[in-house]
N, C-alpha and C positions, 0 to 999 in steps of 0.2 A: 590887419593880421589877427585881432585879438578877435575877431568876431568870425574868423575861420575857424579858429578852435573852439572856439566856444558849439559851432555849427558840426563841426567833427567829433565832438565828445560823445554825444549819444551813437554815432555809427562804430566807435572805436570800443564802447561799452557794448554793448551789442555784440560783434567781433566776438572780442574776448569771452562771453559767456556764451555764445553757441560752441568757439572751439573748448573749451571743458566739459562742456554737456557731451558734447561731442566724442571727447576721447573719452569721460566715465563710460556712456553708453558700449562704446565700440569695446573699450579694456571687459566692462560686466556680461558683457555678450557673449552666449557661447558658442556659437556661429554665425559668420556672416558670408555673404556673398562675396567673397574672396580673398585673399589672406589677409587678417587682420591687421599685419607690421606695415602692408598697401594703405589699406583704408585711413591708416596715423598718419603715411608721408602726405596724404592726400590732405588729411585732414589740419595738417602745419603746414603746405605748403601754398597751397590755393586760397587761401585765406578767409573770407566771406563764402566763397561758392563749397567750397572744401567741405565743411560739415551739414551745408546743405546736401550735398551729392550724399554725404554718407545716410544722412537721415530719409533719403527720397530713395537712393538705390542701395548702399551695402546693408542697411538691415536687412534680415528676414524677419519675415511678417510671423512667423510661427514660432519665434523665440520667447514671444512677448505673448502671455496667456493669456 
């Protein structure tokens, strides 16, 4: 059991800093591809894939100079 966490700690670390980068981006952004308060639920609820999705589709490319 002790060597499953030990195996999960880098995926749960991981996790957790893509969802912060995540929502900083999505909050400092001043538009995105569709409502912003969507792109949170997505991005707390989906978990791993969630701030992936945001970072591949709800940004816009033209935000970022």
């Amino acid at each position: 059991m002790e060597n499953i966490v030990l195996l999960l700690l880098p995926i749960i670390a991981i996790q957790f800093l893509l969802l912060i980068i995540a929502l900083i981006s999505c909050i400092r952004a001043e538009e995105t591809l569709g409502p912003k308060w969507a792109w949170m639920v997505i991005i707390f609820c989906i978990s791993i894939i969630g701030p992936i999705l945001y970072f591949v589709i709800g940004q816009r490319k033209d935000t970022y100079k």
